[in-house]
Every structure is written in C-alpha cells, then in structure tokens.
PASEBA-1860 file (N, C-alpha, C; in nm, 3 decimals):
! residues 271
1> XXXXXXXX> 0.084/-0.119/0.000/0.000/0.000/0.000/0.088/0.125/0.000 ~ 0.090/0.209/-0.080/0.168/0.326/-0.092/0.090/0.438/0.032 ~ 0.282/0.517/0.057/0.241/0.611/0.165/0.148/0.704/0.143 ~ 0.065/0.710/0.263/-0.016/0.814/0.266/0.090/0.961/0.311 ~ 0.073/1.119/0.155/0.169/1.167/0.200/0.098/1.363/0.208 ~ 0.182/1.395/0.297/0.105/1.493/0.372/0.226/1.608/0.295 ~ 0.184/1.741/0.296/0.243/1.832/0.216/0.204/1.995/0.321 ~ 0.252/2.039/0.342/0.208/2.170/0.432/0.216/2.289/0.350
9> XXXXXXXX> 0.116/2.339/0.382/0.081/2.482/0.288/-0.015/2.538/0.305 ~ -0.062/2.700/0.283/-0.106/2.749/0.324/-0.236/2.844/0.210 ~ -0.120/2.798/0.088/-0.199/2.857/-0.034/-0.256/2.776/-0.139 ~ -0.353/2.767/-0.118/-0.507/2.731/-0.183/-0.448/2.672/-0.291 ~ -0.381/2.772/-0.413/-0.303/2.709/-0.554/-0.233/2.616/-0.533 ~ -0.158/2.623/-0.459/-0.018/2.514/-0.418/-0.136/2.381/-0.347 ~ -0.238/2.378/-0.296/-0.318/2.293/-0.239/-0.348/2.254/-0.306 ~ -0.413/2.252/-0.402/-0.465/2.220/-0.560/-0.362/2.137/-0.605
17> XXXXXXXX> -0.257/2.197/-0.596/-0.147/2.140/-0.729/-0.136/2.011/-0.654 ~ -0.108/1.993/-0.538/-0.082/1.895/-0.475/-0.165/1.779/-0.425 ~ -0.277/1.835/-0.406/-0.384/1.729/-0.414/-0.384/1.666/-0.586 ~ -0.396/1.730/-0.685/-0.416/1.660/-0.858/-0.303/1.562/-0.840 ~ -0.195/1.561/-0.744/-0.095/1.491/-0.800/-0.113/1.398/-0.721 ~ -0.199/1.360/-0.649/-0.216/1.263/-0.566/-0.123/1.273/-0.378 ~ -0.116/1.394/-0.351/-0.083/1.410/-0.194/-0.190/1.417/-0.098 ~ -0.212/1.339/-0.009/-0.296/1.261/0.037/-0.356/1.416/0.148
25> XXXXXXXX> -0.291/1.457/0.204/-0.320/1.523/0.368/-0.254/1.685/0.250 ~ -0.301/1.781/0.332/-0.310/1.925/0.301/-0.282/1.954/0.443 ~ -0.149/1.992/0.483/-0.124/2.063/0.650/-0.146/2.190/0.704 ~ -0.225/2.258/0.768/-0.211/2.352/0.816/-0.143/2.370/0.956 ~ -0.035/2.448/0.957/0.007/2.434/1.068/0.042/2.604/1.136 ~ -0.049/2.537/1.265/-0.073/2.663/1.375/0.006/2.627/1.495 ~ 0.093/2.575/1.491/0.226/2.532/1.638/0.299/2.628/1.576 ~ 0.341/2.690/1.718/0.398/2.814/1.715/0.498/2.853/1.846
33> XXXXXXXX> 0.349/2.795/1.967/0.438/2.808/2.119/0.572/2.754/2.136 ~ 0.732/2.754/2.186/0.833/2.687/2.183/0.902/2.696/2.097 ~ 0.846/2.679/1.952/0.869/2.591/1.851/1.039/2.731/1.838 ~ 1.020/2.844/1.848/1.135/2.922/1.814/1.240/2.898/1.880 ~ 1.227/2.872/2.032/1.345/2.837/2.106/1.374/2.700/2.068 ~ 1.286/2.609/2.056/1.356/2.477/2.065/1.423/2.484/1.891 ~ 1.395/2.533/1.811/1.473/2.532/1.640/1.556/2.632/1.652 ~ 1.608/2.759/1.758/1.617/2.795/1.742/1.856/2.763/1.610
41> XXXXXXXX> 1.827/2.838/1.543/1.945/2.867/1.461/1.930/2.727/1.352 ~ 1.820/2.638/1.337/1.825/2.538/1.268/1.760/2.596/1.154 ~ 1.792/2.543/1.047/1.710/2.572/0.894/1.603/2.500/0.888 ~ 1.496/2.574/0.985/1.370/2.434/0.963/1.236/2.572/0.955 ~ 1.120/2.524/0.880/1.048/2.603/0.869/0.936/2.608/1.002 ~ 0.971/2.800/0.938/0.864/2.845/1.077/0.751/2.903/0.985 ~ 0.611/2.816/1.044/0.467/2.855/0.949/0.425/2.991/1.070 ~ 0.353/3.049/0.959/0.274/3.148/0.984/0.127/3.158/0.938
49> XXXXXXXX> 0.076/3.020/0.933/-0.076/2.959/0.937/-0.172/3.026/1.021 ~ -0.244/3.017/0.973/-0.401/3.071/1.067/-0.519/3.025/1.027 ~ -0.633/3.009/1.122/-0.756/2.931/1.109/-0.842/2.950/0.985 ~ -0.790/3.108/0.971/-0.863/3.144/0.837/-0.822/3.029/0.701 ~ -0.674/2.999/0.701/-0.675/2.963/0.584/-0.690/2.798/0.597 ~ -0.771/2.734/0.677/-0.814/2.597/0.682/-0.970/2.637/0.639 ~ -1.036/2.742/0.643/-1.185/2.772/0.610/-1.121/2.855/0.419 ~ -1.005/2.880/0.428/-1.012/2.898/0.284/-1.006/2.773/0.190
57> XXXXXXXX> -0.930/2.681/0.237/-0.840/2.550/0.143/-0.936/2.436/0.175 ~ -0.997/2.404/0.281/-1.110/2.334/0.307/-1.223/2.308/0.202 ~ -1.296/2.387/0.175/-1.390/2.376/0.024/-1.360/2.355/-0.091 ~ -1.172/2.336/-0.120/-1.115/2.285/-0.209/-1.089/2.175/-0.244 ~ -1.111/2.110/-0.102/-1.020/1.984/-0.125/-1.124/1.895/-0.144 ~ -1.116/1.803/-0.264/-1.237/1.664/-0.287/-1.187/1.527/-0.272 ~ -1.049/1.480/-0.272/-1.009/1.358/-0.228/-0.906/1.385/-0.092 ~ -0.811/1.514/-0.088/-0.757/1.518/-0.001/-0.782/1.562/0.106
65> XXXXXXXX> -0.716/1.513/0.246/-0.805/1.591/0.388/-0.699/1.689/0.461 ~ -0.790/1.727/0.514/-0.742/1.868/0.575/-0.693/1.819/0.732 ~ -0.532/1.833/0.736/-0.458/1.827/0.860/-0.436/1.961/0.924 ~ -0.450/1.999/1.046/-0.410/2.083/1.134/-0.334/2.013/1.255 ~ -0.201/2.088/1.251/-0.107/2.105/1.377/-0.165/2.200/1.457 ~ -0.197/2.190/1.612/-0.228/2.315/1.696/-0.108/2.325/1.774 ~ -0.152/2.413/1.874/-0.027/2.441/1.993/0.002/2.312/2.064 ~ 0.103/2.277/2.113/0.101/2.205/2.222/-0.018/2.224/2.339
73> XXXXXXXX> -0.043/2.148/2.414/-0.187/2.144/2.555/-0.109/2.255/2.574 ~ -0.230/2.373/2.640/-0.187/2.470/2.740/-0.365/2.498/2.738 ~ -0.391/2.593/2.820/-0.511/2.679/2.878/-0.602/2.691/2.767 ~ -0.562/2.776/2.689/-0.625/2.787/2.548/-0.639/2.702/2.446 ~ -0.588/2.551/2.462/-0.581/2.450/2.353/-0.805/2.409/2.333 ~ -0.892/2.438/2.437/-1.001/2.396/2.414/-1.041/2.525/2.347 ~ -1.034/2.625/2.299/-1.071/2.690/2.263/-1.066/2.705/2.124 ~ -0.913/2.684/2.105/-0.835/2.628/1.995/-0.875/2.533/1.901
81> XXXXXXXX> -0.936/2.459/1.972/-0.953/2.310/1.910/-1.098/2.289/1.833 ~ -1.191/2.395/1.924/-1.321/2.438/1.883/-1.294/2.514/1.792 ~ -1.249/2.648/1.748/-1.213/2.691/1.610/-1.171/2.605/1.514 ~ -1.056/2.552/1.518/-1.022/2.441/1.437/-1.125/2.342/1.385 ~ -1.207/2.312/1.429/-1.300/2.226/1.399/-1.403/2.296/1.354 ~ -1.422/2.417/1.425/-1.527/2.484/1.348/-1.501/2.510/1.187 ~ -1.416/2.507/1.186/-1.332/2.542/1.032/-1.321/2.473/0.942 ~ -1.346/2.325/1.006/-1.289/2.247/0.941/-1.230/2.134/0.900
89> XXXXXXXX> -1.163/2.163/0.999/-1.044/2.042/1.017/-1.084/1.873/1.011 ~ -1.005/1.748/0.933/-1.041/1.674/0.932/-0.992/1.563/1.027 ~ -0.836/1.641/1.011/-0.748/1.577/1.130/-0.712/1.645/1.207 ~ -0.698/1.660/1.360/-0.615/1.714/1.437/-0.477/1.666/1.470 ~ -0.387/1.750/1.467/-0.246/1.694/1.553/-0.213/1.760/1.678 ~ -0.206/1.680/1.720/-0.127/1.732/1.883/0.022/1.726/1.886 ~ 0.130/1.834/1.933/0.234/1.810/1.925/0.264/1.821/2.061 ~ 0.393/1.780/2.019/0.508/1.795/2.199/0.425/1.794/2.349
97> XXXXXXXX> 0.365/1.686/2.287/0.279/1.643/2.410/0.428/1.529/2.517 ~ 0.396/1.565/2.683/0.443/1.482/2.713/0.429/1.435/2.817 ~ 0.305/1.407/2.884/0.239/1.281/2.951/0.098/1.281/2.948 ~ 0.036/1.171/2.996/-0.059/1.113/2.990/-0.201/1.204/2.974 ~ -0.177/1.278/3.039/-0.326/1.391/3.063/-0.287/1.529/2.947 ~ -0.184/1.495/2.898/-0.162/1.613/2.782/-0.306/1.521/2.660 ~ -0.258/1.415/2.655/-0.327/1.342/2.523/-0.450/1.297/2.563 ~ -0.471/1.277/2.710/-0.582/1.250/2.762/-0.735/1.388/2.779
105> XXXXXXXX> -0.620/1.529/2.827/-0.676/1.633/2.809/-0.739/1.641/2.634 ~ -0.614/1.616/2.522/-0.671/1.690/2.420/-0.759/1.600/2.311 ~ -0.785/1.481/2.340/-0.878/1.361/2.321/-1.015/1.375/2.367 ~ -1.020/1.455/2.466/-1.147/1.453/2.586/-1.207/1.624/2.481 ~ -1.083/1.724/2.422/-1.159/1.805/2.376/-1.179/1.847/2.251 ~ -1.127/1.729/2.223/-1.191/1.674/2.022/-1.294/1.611/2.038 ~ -1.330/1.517/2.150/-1.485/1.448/2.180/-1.490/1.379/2.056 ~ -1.439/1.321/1.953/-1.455/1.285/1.820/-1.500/1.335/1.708
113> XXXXXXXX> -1.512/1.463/1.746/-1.544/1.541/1.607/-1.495/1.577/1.500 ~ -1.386/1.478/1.510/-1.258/1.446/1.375/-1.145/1.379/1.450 ~ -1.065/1.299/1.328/-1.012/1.240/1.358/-0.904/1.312/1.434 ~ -0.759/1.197/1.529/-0.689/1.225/1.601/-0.550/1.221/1.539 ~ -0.436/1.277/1.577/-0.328/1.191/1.562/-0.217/1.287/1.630 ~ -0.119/1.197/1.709/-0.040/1.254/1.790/0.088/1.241/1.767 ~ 0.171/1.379/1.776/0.306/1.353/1.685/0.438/1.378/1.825 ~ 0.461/1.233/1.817/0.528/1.160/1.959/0.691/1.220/1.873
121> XXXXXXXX> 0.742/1.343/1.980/0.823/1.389/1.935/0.950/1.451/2.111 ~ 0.945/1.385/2.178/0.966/1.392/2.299/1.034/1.260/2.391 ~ 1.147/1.301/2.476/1.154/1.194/2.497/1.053/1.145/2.636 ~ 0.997/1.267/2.696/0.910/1.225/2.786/0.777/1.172/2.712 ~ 0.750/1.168/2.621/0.637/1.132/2.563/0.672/0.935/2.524 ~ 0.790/0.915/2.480/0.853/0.790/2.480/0.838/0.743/2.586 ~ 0.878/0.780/2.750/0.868/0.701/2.826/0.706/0.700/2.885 ~ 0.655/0.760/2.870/0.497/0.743/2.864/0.405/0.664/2.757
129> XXXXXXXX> 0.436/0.626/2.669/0.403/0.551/2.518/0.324/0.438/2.580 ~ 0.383/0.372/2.647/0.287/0.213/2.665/0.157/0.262/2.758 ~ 0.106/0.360/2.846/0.002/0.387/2.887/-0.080/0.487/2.784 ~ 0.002/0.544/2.753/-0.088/0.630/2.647/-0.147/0.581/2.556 ~ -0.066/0.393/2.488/-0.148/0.305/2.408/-0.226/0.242/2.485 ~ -0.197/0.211/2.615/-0.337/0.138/2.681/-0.432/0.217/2.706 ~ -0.464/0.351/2.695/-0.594/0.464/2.683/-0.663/0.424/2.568 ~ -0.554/0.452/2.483/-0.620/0.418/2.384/-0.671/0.560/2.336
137> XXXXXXXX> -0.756/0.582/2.200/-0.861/0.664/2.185/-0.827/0.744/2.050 ~ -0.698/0.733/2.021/-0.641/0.839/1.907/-0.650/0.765/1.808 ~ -0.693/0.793/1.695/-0.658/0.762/1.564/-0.520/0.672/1.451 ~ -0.379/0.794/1.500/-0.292/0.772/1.457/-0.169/0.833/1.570 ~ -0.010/0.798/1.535/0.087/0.884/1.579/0.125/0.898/1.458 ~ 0.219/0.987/1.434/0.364/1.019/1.386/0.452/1.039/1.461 ~ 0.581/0.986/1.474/0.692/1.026/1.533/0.766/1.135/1.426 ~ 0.803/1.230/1.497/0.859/1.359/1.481/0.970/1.347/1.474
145> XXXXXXXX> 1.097/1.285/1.381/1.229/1.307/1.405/1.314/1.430/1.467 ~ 1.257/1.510/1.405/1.324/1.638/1.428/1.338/1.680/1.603 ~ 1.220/1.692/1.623/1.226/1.762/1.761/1.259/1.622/1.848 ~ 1.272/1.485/1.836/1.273/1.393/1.907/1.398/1.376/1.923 ~ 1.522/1.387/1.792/1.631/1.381/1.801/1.715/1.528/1.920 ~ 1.678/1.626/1.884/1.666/1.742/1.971/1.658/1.700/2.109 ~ 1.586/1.640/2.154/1.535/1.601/2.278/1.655/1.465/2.347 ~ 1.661/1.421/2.224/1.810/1.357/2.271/1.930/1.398/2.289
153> XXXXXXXX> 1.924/1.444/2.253/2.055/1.572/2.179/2.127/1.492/2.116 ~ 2.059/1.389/2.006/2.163/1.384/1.910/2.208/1.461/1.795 ~ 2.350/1.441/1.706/2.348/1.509/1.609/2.287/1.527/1.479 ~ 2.200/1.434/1.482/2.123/1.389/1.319/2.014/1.316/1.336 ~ 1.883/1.368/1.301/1.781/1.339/1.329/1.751/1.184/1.316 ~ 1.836/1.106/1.191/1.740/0.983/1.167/1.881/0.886/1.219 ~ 1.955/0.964/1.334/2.031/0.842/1.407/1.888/0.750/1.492 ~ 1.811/0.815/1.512/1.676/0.735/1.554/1.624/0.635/1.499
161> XXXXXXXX> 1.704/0.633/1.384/1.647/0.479/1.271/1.740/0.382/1.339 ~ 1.901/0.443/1.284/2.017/0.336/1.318/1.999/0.303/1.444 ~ 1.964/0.407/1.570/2.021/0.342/1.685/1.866/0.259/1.723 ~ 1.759/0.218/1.667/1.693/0.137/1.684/1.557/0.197/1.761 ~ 1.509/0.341/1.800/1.442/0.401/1.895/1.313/0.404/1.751 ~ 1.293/0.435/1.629/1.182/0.433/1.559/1.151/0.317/1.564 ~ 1.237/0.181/1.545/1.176/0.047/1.550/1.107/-0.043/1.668 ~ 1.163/0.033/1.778/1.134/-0.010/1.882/1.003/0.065/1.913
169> XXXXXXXX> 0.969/0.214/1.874/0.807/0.344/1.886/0.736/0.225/1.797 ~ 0.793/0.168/1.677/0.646/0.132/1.541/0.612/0.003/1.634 ~ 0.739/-0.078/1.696/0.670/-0.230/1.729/0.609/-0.172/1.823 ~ 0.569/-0.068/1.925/0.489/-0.054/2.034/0.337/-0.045/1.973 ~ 0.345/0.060/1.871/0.270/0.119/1.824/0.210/-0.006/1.739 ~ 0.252/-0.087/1.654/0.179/-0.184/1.595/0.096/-0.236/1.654 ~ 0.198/-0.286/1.768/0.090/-0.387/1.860/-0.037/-0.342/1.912 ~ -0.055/-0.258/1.927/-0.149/-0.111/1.963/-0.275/-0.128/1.833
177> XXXXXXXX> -0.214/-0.166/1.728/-0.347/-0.143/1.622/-0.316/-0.068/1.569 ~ -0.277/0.043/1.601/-0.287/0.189/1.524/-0.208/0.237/1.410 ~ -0.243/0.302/1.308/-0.183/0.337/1.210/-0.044/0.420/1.271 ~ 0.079/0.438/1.197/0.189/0.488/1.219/0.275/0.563/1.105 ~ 0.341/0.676/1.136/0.389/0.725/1.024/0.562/0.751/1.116 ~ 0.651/0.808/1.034/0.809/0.912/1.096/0.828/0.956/1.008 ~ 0.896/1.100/1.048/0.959/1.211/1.018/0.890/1.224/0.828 ~ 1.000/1.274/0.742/0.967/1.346/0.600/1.043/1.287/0.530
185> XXXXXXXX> 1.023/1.302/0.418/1.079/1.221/0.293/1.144/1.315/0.166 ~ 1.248/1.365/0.163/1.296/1.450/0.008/1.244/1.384/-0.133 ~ 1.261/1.465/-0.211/1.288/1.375/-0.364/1.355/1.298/-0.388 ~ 1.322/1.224/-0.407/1.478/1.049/-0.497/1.591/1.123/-0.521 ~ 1.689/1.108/-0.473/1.808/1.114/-0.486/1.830/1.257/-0.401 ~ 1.813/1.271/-0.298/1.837/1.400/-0.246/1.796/1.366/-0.135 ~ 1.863/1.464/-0.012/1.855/1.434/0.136/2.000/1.368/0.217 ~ 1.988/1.413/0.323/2.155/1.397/0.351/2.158/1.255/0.393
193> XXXXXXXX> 2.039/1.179/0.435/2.039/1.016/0.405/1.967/1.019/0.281 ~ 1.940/0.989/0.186/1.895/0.944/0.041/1.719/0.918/0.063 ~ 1.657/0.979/-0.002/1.515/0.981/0.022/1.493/0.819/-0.022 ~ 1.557/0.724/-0.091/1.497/0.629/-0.148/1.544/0.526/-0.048 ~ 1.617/0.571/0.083/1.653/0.453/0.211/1.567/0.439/0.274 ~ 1.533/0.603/0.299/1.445/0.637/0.416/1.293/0.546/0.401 ~ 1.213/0.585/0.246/1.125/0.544/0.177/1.177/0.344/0.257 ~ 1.240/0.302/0.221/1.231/0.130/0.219/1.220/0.152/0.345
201> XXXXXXXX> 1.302/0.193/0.438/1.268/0.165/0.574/1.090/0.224/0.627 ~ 1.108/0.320/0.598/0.902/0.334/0.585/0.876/0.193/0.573 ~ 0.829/0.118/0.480/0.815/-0.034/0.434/0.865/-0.097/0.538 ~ 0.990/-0.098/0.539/1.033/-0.205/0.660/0.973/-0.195/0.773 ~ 0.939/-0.077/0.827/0.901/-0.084/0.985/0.720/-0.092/0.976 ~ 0.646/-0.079/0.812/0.513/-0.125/0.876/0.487/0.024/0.881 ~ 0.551/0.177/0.860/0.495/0.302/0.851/0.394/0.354/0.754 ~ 0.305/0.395/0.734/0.227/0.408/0.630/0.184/0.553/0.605
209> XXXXXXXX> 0.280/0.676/0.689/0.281/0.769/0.614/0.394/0.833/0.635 ~ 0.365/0.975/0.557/0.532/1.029/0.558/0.497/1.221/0.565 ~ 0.573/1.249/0.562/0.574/1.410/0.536/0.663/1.489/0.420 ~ 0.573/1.536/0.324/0.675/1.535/0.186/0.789/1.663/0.280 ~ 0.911/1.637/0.271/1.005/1.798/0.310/1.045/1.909/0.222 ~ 1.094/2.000/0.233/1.073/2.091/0.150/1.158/2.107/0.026 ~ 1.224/1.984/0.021/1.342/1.968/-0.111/1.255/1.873/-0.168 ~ 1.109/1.835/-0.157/1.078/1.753/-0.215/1.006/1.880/-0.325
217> XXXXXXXX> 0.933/1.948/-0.280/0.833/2.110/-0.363/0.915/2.210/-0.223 ~ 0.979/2.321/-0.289/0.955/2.404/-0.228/0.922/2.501/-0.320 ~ 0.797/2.497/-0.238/0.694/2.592/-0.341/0.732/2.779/-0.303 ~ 0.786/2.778/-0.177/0.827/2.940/-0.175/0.876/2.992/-0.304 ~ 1.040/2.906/-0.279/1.099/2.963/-0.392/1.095/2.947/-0.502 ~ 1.013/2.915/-0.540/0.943/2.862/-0.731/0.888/3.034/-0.744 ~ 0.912/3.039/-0.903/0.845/3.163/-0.975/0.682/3.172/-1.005 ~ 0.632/3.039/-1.036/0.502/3.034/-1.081/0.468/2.932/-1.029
225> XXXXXXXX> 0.304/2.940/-1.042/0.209/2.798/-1.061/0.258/2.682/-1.099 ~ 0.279/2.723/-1.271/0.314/2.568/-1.330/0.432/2.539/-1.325 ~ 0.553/2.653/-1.254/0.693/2.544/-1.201/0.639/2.398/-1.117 ~ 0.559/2.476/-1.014/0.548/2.435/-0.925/0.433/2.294/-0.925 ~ 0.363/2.297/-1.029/0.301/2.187/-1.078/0.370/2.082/-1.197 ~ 0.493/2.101/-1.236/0.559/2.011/-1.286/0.655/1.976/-1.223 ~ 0.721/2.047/-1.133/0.820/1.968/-0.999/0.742/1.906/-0.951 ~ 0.587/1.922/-0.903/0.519/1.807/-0.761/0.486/1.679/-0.888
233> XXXXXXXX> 0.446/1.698/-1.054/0.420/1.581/-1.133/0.542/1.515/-1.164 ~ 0.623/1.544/-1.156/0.766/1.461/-1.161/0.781/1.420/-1.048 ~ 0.774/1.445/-0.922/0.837/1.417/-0.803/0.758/1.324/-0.720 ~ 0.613/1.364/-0.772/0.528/1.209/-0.747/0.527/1.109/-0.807 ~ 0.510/1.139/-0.958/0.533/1.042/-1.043/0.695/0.915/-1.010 ~ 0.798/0.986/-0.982/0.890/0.904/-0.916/0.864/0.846/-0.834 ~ 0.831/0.907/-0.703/0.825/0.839/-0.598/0.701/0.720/-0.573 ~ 0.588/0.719/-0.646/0.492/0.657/-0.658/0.591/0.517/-0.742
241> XXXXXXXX> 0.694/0.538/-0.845/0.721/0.462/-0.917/0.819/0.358/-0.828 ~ 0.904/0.453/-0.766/0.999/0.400/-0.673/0.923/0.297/-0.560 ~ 0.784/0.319/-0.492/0.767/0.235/-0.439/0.687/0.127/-0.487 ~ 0.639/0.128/-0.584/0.611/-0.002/-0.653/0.715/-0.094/-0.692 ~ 0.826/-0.053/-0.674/0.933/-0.137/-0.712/0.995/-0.224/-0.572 ~ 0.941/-0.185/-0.421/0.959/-0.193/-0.324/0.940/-0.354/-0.294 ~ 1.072/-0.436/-0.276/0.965/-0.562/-0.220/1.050/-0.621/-0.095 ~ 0.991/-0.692/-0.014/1.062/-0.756/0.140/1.223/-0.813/0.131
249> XXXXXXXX> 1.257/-0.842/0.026/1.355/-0.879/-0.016/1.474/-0.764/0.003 ~ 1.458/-0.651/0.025/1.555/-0.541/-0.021/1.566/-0.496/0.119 ~ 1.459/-0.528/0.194/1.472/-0.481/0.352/1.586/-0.487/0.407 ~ 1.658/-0.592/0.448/1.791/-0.621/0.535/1.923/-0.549/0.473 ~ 1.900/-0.535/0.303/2.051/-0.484/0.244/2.052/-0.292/0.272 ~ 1.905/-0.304/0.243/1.878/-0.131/0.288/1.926/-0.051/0.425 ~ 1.880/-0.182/0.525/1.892/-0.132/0.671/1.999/-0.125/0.718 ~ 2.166/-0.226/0.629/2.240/-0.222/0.662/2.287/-0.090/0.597
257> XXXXXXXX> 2.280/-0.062/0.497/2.310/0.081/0.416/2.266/0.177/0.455 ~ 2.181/0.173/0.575/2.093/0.310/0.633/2.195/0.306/0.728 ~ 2.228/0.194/0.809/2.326/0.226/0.950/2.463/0.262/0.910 ~ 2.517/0.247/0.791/2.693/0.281/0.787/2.676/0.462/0.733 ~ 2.519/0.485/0.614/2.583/0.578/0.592/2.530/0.739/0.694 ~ 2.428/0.690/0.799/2.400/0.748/0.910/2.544/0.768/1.007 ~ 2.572/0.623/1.041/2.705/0.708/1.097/2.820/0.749/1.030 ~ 2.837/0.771/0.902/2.918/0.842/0.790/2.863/0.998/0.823
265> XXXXXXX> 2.752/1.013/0.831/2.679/1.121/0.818/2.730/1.213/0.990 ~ 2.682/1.109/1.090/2.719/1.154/1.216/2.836/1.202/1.244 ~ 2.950/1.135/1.210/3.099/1.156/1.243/3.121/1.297/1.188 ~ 3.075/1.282/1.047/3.068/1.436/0.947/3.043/1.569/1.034 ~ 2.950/1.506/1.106/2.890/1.647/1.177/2.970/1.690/1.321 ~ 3.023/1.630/1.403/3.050/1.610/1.511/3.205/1.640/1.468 ~ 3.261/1.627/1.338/3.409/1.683/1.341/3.441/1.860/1.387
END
C-alpha cells in the first residue's frame, strides 16, 4: 500500500497542485508556542498559518483531507480546538505532548469530532508511550524526528532509525493497532540520508505515512504555478514509481546501508 503523503501549505493554488498529483493530507500548521526556542538557529520552517486559511483550502479539497497542527496542551488549547474544527479540520495533531493527561486532556476536547493523531516527538512522551497506548482513543501517531532527536541531543535526526528508537516506537505502536507514520521524505536522490533509504525503511518498519520535506516542492521559492506543478508531477510520479518497485527482499541490504551511511553522516557532523 503506498504512503499516505502529507504536504504543508497554506496557499489554496499550491493545495490544488498537490492534491491533482495525488498528496494525500493538506497541512495547516498553527504550532507556534516553543517551537522558536527549541529550532532555534536550525534551517527548519517556521509557518505562519491561521484558522482562516483551513476555512479557505477546506472547500477545495475533494479527495484530499485537511490536517491541522495546533499548539502544544496549554489553557487555550479547548478553545483552539473548537475553532479548528469549526473550520474544518479533518485531522487534528497534537504536538510535543508529554504525559498522559496532555493526550488524555486533548482527546477529551476533540470528543470525536474528527479524527486524532499525535506527533510523539519527545523523549518524555517515549517514556509514557505504553500507557498512552493502553488509553487508547487516538486515531494515529507520527513520530517527529526532528524535535525527538533534539530532545536527545543527538546530532542527526534519523540516528533514531540506526540506533533502533523508531523500530522499537512502530513495534509498540503496531501492537497497539494503530496506524503509524516518521519524520519526512525529500525527492529520490536528495537528502543527507537518500530519500529512497528512508522510503524502504518506511516499508520495513510497517509506517504508512510520511511528510513530503521541502526539497521535495519548495513551493516558496518557485516563480510560478506551473513550475510548481511540474516539480510536484515529476516528483510524485517518481516516488509513486519508486515504491512499486519496493519488495521484502531489499529490507535487510537497505537497513544495513541506512546504519553505515548514518554514521558516515554523524561523524561528518561532530568533526
């Protein structure tokens, strides 16, 4: 079954382009609290989303659904969560949640009026994982490389593959029932681990979605529309191609090629 794949954006055109090409989830993202100190000096994008534009891109979308990131739990997250929904929203995400009554609080104030999914990006949220699956009640996770590696303080986000901590989140999470996704995926042949490793290990661990990153469309810096609709028809068209070619067989030679050139990658950084 090919990944279900999520794309963040804010403009309606670029929503369009990306839904025709078959991108599954449309992100709006309203996390904001933290998010500057904890990235702070990293090249990672900071959104400037608002509720309005989930009530703009919403009436657009006919196969794809509408994801919202909110704040992390705080005071104002029920208030939050009621706009959001008033708007729209098909999925909620909860981020940098990290214990039990964070997910328990923000479960209790979705009441089910769309789906759930919680993006386990913490290491206090890790050591809370096996009660938070015996609650039960959410939809989906994603694990968050980015801010999870952060939280370790390692140097490279997908040492979380090599050193065994995503395989060890999906087998919790399998057993659980629940659908599972990690971190983002570049274009084929690009990414400082190779988008087409990352992709098999997706497969290998049983993940079934992804987050396109911004070397996959970055739609900022494009001039027009139709750049920007023949980079996302090439770049799906690959990657759709690439995983049909995917079979159990390639698993073990991949995983060993994910661990040498991760710590190729690590040493790099740490000189």
């Amino acid at each position: 079954m090919a990944l279900k794949l999520m794309y963040i954006t804010n403009d309606p055109n670029v929503a369009l382009i990306a839904q025709k090409n078959g991108v599954d989830r449309i992100w709006i993202d309203l996390e904001t609290l933290g998010k500057e100190e904890r990235q702070q000096g990293m090249n990672t994008v900071k959104s400037h989303h608002t509720v309005e534009d989930i009530r703009k891109i919403k009436p657009l979308l006919t196969t794809a659904e509408m994801l919202v990131r909110v704040d992390p739990w705080n005071n104002g997250s029920p208030d939050e969560i009621n706009r959001v929904i008033g708007a729209g929203a098909d999925i909620i995400m909860l981020p940098m949640w990290k214990s039990v009554s964070d997910v328990t609080n923000f479960l209790t104030a979705v009441n089910g009026r769309c789906k759930t999914t919680l993006l386990l990006e913490t290491k206090e949220a890790v050591e809370c994982l096996d009660d938070v699956l015996a609650n039960g009640g959410m939809d989906e996770i994603h694990i968050g490389l980015n801010d999870l590696h952060l939280s370790y303080r390692l140097n490279f986000m997908f040492e979380l593959l090599s050193n065994g901590t995503v395989e060890m989140l999906t087998q919790k999470i399998s057993v659980a029932g629940i659908p599972y996704g990690f971190g983002g995926i570049a274009k084929l042949g690009e990414g400082l681990l190779p988008a087409e490793n990352v992709i098999m290990e997706h497969y290998r661990l049983g993940s079934t979605r992804a987050i396109l990153s911004r070397s996959f469309c970055n739609a900022s810096n494009m001039k027009n529309y139709d750049e920007i609709e023949q980079l996302f028809k090439e770049n799906m068209s690959s990657l759709r191609e690439y995983e049909s070619g995917i079979d159990g067989t390639q698993y073990e030679k991949n995983r060993t090629e994910v661990i040498k050139k991760i710590d190729e990658i690590r040493k790099k950084m740490i000189k």
